[in-house]
N, C-alpha and C positions, 0 to 999 in steps of 0.2 A: 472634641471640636476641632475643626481645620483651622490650621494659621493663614492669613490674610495673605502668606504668597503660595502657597497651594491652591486656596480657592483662584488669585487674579491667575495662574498658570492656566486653571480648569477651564475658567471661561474665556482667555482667548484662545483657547483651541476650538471654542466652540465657536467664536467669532470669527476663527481662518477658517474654519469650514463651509459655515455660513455665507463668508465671504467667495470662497471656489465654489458656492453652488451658483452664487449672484456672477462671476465672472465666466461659468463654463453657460449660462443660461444666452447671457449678451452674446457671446462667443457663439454659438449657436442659433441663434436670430441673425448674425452678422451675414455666416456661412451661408445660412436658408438662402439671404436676400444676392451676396455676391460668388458662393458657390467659387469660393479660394481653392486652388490646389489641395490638398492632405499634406499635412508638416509644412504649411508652412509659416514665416516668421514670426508672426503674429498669435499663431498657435499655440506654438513654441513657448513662445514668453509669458502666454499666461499660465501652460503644464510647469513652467520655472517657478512662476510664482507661488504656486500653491502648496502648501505646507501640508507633507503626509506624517503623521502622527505616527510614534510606533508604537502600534498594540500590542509589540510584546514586551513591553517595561509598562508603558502607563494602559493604566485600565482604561475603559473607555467612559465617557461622561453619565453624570448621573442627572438626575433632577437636581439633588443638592447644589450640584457643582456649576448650575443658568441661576441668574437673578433672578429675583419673585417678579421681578416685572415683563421679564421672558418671557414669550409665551414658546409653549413646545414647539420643536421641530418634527415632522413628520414624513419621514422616509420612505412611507408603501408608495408606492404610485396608484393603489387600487383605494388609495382615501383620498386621492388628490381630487381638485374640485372641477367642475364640469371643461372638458377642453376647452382651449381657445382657438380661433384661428391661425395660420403662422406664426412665428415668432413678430414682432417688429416694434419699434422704441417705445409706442406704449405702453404695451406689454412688460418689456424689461423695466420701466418707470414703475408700473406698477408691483412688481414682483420687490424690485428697490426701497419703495414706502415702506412694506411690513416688513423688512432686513434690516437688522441693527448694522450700524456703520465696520468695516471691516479694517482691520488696521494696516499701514502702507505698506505697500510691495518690500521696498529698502529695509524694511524689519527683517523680512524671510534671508536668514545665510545658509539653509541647508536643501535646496530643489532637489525634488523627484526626480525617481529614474522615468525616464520614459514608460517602463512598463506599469511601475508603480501607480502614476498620472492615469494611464489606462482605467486602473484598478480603482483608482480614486473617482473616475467621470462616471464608472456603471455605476458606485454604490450611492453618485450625490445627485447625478443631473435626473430631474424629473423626466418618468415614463414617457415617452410619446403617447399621444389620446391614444386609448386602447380602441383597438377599433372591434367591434360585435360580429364572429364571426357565425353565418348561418352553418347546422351541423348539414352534413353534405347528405341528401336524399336521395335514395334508392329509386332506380325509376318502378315506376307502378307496373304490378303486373295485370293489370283491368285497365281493360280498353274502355275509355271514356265512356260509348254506346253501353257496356255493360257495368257501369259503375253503380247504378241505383239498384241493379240486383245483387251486384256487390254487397252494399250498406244493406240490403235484407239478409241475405246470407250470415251476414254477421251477426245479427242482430236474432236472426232464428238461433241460431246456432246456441247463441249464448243465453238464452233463455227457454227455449222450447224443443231442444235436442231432443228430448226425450220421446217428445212424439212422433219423431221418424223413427228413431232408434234405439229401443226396448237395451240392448245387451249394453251393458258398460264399457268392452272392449271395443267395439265397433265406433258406440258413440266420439271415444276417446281418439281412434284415428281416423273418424272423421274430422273432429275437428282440426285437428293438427293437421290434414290433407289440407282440408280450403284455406287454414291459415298460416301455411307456407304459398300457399296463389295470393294471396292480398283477398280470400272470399272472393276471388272471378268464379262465375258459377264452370263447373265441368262440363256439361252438356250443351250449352247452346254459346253462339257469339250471337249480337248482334240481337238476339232474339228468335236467330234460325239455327235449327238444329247441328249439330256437329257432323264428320263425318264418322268420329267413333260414335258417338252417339245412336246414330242408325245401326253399327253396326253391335253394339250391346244390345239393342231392341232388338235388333233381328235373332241374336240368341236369345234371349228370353219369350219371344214369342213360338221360339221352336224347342223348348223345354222337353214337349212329351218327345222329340225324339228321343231323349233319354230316361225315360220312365219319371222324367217331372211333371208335373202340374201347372202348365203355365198362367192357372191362376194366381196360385201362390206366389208368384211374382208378378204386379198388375205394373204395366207401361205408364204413366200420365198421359195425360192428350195434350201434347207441349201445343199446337196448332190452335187450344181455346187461350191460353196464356199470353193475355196481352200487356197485363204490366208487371213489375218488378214484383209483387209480392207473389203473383200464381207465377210468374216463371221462378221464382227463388224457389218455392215448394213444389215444384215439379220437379226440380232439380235434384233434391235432396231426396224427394220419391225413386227415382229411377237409382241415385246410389244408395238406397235402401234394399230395392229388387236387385240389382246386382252384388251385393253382399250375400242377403238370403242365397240365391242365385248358386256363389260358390259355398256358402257354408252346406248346403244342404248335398249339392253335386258330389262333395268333396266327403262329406263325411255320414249323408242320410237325410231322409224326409224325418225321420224318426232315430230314436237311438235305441239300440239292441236291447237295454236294457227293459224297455216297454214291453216287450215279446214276450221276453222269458227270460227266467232269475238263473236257467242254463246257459247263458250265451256271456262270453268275456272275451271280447276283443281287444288289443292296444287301441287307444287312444290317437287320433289324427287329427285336430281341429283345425281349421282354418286359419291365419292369422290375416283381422282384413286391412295391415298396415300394408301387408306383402300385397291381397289384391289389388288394393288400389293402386300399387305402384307398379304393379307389373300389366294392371290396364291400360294407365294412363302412358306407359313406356313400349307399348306393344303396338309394333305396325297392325296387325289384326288383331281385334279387341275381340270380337266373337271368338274367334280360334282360342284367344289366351283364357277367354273364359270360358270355352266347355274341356278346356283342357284339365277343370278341376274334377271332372266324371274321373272315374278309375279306367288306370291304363292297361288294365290285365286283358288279356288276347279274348280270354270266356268273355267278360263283358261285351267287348267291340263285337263280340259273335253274337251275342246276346240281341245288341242296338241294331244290328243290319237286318235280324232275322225279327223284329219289334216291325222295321219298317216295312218289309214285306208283309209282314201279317195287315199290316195297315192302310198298304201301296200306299207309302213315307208319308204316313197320316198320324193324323192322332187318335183318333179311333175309339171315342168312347162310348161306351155300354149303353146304346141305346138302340132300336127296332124303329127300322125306316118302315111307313105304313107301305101296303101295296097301290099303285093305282097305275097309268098311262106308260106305257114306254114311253121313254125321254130317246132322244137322238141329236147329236148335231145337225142343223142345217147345212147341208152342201150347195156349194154355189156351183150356179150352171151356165152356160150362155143365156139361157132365158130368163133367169131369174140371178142376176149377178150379188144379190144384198135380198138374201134371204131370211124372213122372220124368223129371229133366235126363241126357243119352243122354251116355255113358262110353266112353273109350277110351283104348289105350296112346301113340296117336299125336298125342293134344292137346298135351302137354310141349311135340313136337318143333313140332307146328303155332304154339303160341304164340310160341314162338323163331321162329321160319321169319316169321312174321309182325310181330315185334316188340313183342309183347306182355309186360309184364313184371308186370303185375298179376299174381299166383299162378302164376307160369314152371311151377309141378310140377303142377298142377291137370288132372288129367284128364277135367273133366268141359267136355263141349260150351255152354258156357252163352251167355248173350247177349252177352258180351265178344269170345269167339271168332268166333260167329256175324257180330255187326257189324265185324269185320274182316275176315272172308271176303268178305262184301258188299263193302266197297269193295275190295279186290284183284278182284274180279270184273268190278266197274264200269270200272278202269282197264283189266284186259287184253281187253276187248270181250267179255265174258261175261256172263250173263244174273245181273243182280245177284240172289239170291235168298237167298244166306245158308246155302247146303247144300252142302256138300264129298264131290261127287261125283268122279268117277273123270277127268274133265274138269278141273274146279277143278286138283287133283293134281295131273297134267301140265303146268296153265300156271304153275302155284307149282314146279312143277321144271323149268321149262323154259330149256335151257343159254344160252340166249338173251337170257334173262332175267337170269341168274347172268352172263352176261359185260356187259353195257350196266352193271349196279350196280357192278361190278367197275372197266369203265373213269370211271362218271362218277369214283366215289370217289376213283381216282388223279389225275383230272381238276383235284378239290376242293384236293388236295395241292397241287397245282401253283399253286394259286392263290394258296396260301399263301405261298410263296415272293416272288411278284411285291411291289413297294411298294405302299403300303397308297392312294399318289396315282398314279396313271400318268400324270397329264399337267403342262404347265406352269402352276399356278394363275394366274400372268401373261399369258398365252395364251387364257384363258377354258377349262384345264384339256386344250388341244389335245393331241395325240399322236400317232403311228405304230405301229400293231399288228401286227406279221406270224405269221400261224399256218402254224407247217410244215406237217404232215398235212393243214392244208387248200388250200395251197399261193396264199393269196389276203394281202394288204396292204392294211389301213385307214388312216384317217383318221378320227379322233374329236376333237370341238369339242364342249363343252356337254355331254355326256352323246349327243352324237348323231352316227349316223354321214357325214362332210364326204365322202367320195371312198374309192373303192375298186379295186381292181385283180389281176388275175395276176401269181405270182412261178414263176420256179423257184429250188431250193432245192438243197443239196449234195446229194451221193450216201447211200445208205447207208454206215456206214464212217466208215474214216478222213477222210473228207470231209462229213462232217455239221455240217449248220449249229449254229451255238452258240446256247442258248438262254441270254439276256442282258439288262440294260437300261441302255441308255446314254444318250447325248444327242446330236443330230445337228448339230453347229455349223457348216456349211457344204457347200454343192455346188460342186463341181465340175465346168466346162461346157468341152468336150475335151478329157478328160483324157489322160493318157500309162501307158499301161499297164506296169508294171514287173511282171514276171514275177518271182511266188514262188519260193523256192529249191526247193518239193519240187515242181512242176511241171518248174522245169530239169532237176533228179537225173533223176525217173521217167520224163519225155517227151521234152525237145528234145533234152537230148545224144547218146540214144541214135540219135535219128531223125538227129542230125545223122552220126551212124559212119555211117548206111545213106547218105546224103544230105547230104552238104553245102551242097545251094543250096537247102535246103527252108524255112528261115529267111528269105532275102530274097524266096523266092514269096511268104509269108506278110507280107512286111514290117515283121519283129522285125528289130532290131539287136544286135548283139554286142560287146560290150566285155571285153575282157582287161586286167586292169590288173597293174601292174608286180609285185604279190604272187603273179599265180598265180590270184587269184578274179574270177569269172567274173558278167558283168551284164548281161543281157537286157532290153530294152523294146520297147517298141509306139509310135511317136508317133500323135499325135491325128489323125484322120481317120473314114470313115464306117464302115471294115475293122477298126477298131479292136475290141481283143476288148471294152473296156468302153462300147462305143459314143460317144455322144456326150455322158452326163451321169455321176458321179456322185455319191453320197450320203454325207458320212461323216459316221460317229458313231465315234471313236476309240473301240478297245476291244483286250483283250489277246488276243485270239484273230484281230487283224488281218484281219475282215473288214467288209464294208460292202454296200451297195445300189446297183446299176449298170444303164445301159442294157447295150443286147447288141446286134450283126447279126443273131445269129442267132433270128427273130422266128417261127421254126415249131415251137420248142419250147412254146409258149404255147397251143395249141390241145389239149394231149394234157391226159390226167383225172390220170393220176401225173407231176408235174414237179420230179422230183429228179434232176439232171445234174450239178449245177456241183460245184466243188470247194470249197466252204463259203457263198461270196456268195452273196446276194438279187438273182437276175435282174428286173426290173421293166418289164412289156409298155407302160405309157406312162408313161415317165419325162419324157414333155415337161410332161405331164398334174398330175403328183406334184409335180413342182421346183413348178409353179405354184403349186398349192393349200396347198402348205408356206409358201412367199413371201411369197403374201397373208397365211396366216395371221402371218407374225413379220413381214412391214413392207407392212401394208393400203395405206398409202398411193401405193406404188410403181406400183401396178395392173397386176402380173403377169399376162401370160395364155401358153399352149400356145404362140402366135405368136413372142410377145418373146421369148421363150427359143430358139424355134428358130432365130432370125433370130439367136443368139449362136452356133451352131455357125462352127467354121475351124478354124484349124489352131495355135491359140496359144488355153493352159491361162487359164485363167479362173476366179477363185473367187467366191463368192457367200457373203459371210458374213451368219449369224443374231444379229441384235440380241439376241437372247432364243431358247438353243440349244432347241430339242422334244426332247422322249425318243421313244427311238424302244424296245418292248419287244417281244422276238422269244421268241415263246409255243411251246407244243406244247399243242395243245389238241383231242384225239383225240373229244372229245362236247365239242359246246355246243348251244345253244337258238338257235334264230332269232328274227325279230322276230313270226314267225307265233305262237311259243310250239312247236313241233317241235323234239324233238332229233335231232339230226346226229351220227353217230359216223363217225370216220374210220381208216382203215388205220394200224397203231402203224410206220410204216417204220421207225425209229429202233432200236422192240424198248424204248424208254423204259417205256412201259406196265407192260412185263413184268419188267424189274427191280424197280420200285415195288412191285408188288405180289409179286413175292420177298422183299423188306423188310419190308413191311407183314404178311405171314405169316410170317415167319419169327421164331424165339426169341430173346430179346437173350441170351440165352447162346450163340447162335451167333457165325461169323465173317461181318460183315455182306459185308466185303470180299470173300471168296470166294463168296457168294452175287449178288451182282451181277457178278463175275468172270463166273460159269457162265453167266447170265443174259440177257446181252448183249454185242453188241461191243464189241472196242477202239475210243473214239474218242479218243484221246489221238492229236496231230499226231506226226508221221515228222519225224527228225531227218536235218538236211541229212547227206548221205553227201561233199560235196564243198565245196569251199569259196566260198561266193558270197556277194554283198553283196545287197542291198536298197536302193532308190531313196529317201535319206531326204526327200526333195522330197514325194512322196505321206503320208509318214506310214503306211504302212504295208506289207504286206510277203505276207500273203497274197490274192492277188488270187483271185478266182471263174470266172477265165479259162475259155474253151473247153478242154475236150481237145485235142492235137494233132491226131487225128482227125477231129474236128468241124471243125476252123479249115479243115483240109486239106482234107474233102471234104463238109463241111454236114452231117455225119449224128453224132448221139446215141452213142459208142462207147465202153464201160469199158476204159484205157487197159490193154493185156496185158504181161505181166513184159518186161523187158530181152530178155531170150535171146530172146522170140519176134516179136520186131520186125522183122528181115530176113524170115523166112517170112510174115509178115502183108501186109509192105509188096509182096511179090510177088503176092498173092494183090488187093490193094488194084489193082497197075498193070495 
């Protein structure tokens, strides 16, 4: 328990405190009202008077240490009780009634340092009223006129996203778009269109110049939208169509994988954070957005030779009936406002032509007219501007409706490819091989280095895969291990009829201790893969090889092999590849040959080339001519089973019907594969061929003894 003069010490320290809070309060009411100098006398004498306690000998007060009839003192200013007005004497009276009496000045002999006094007014004299400060506000990026389509935007957004925008990704920078604007809608101010806004419209109504559909991307009719709710959903429509828009330009109407379980390309998908900031950021919003088509030179040769087929229309697949020549009216002195000539067949003609200025317009005017001119100009027709019964014909001509048909699927295809085909390290170098045209590039620079003949796999389940890889190494005599579904379908059978027909051939036979079975070729000139080849590792285990058999290279259709790329000068190729990834070595056709023998040799790439294996059934040459070639594959024609067909359909069964199987034949027996090679289906000869040089589609199992008699 405390003795009676510990406790009287405790409480008048509590009392001088008390009392400097009563003395610095009046003191401060004094100042408010006469606004004294700083220091002066008066100041002075009451910072003398008040007695600073040292807190580092005596603790500081407790509860124990105030009389029970005390009530606490309370030092937050955030508990103090509702401001007052300025300080002034009633105020200090009243703050005086609830303060116990403080003891006289002439007690204190020990005054504060001035700075100490300082220290003692912050921690005693009550807060000033706290005054409520507002947080400082952003100015609004919604113009008041479009504020209530604002509050819909929001409001869509956050509950009914979903119904504009199916894909998770898009949803998600959409909304993060509008709500970095405060929801000001993107298309229109005011309620009237923008001036990007027109110009997004305007590419998306001109879609088919690039082999799009510009239904698949539908405009709103912002012009019926009169209040905040259809302008908020008209808004959110249009950044819907220009998403679709760039996903699809960018990367396909379709993905490769729909076509055929043969086709692997990288991956390019859109990111629609990127488009929308690079619309909203772009002096021309059109430009910026058909800029996601592919930029590769074939295409743009593609889209110009689209537009003359079409005389820069859209041009779809339909049979304008016959009837009146149509003509512009010419004005004459006699007739200065000439009746513009009518008919029921303008509609179809302005569609058919690609006109989309007044689509229902029946009247022959000079719109129509100068479109007829140039489709006349392009199909060798006397450009005049008058839709005679001739014109008709070559605007229906089925010849016409197939060349638009394949480029457009052409366009697709291109889409799919990387958006860079070569090695930027390389000076953008590469390997091209086009099936349907049956021929293998070399491009450096944008220009084409060396070119050649391939054959190519069969129809069928031997069809080459369209792909892009990178070719890291050749191989100069190789060892040919024979794929397992060449052994199932060919050797074993031929070997029941014939057992020595394998070492005619000079394949050898390996049985190992499990039962499975392993055929090779060693390196020589007999070899089925000749004396080089190409690899670009990839999952459908083919590649590019020489051949013996060199009489297949002369014929116009050269699709034989069993998926590999046959190559008529492979001494030629390995060269030109060489130099291109090690210049200094100074590779030529010679050096190379002079490495043929009989032991496997590799040639690795400092820097791999991509090698991309195309279908490219129309392209342009360097003359400016387009080249269309035979769909062997039948690719073509699934494509454009897709591309017409409903998405409410089963897309899968419509490519089913459309085209063959090319999914590869599972082994029926049990064999290995030569992990030495890295890979496993080889582009070998037919048995046939090996056996007697001739080109022959390998016949079922059962009918191989009857074959082989007819063969001796």
């Amino acid at each position: 328990m405390r003795n009676d003069s510990n406790s009287r010490n405790g409480f008048d320290r509590v009392l001088l405190t008390i009392a400097a809070t009563f003395l610095t309060v009046s003191a401060s009411g004094a100042l408010a009202q006469t606004a004294p100098a700083a220091n002066n006398p008066a100041e002075l004498a009451i910072d003398a008077a008040v007695p600073v306690p040292d807190t580092s000998i005596v603790p500081p007060p407790t509860a124990a240490d105030i009389a029970t009839s005390t009530p606490p003192v309370t030092t937050e200013p955030a508990q103090a009780a509702a401001p007052a007005p300025a300080a002034t004497d009633s105020k200090v009276e009243t703050t005086a009634s609830t303060t116990p009496a403080t003891a006289p000045a002439s007690t204190v002999t020990a005054p504060a340092t001035p700075s100490d006094a300082a220290t003692t007014r912050q921690a005693t004299e009550p807060a000033a009223a706290p005054t409520t400060q507002e947080p400082t506000k952003t100015a609004s990026k919604v113009a008041p006129a479009d504020q209530p389509v604002a509050d819909k935007l929001r409001e869509t957004l956050e509950t009914q996203a979903a119904k504009f925008f199916d894909r998770k990704n898009e949803r998600a920078a959409v909304e993060k778009f509008y709500a970095a604007r405060d929801y000001a809608p993107l298309w229109t101010e005011g309620g009237a269109l923008t001036a990007r806004a027109k110009s997004v419209i305007s590419r998306l109504n001109d879609a088919a110049a690039d082999g799009l559909n510009p239904a698949e991307y539908p405009v709103p009719h912002f012009g019926a939208a009169t209040g905040p709710d259809a302008l908020a959903e008209a808004d959110l429509k249009l950044t819907a169509s220009m998403l679709d828009y760039a996903r699809q330009a960018q990367s396909g109407q379709m993905h490769w994988s729909q076509v055929s379980a043969d086709i692997q390309y990288p991956e390019h998908p859109v990111d629609p954070n990127e488009v929308l900031a690079n619309i909203w950021a772009a002096k021309d919003a059109s430009a910026a957005l058909q800029a996601y088509n592919p930029p590769h030179k074939l295409y743009k040769e593609l889209r110009a030779k689209l537009a003359e087929l079409r005389g820069q229309s859209e041009g779809p697949v339909t049979t304008l009936p016959e009837g009146p020549t149509l003509s512009l009216a010419k004005k004459t002195k006699k007739n200065p406002n000439p009746t513009v000539m009518e008919d029921a067949r303008v509609p179809q003609l302005r569609a058919k032509l690609g006109i989309t200025e007044n689509p229902d317009d029946n009247r022959y005017d000079a719109t129509v007219a100068a479109a007829v001119r140039k489709f006349q100009a392009h199909a060798g027709l006397k450009a005049t501007g008058v839709l005679d019964d001739r014109t008709v014909k070559a605007i229906n001509s089925p010849k016409r409706d197939r060349e638009i048909d394949t480029i457009i699927v052409n366009m697709e295809r291109w889409r799919w490819l990387p958006r860079q085909l070569g090695a930027a390290a390389l000076g953008n170098a590469y390997a091209i091989l086009n099936i349907p045209d049956f021929t293998l590039k070399v491009m450096q620079n944008g220009a084409e280095v060396w070119k050649t003949r391939v054959v190519v796999g069969k129809p069928g389940k031997h069809a080459t895969p369209l792909l892009t890889e990178t070719m890291k190494y050749i191989t100069v005599n190789p060892t040919w291990n024979v794929p397992p579904s060449i052994i199932n379908n060919e050797y074993l059978p031929a070997l029941q009829q014939d057992p020595t027909v394998l070492d005619r051939m000079g394949l050898k036979l390996q049985q190992n201790r499990d039962g499975t079975i392993h055929i090779s070729q060693p390196p020589g000139e007999r070899n089925a893969l000749g004396r080089l080849r190409f690899n670009f590792p990839n999952k459908f285990l083919v590649y590019q090889h020489d051949t013996p058999d060199k009489n297949l290279f002369s014929r116009d259709v050269r699709a034989f092999s069993h998926g590999c790329m046959r190559v008529q000068n492979p001494d030629q190729y390995a060269a030109v590849l060489l130099n291109i990834t090690m210049p200094n070595e100074h590779y030529t056709p010679e050096k190379i040959r002079a490495m043929y023998g009989s032991n496997e040799r590799d040639i690795k790439f400092p820097t791999p080339i991509p090698v991309n294996i195309t279908y490219q059934t129309a392209f342009v040459d360097d003359a400016g001519k387009l080249h269309t070639r035979s769909d062997i594959y039948g690719r073509d024609a699934a494509m454009l089973a897709l591309l017409r067909n409903s998405k409410n359909k089963n897309l899968e069964a419509v490519v089913a019907h459309a085209q063959p199987n090319y999914s590869r034949p599972r082994a029926q027996l049990p064999v290995t594969v030569n992990e030495r090679s890295g890979f496993g289906y080889d582009s070998g000869p037919n048995f046939f061929e090996r056996l007697f040089g001739i080109p022959q589609a390998p016949p079922p199992a059962a009918e191989y003894g009857q074959r082989r008699r007819i063969y001796r």
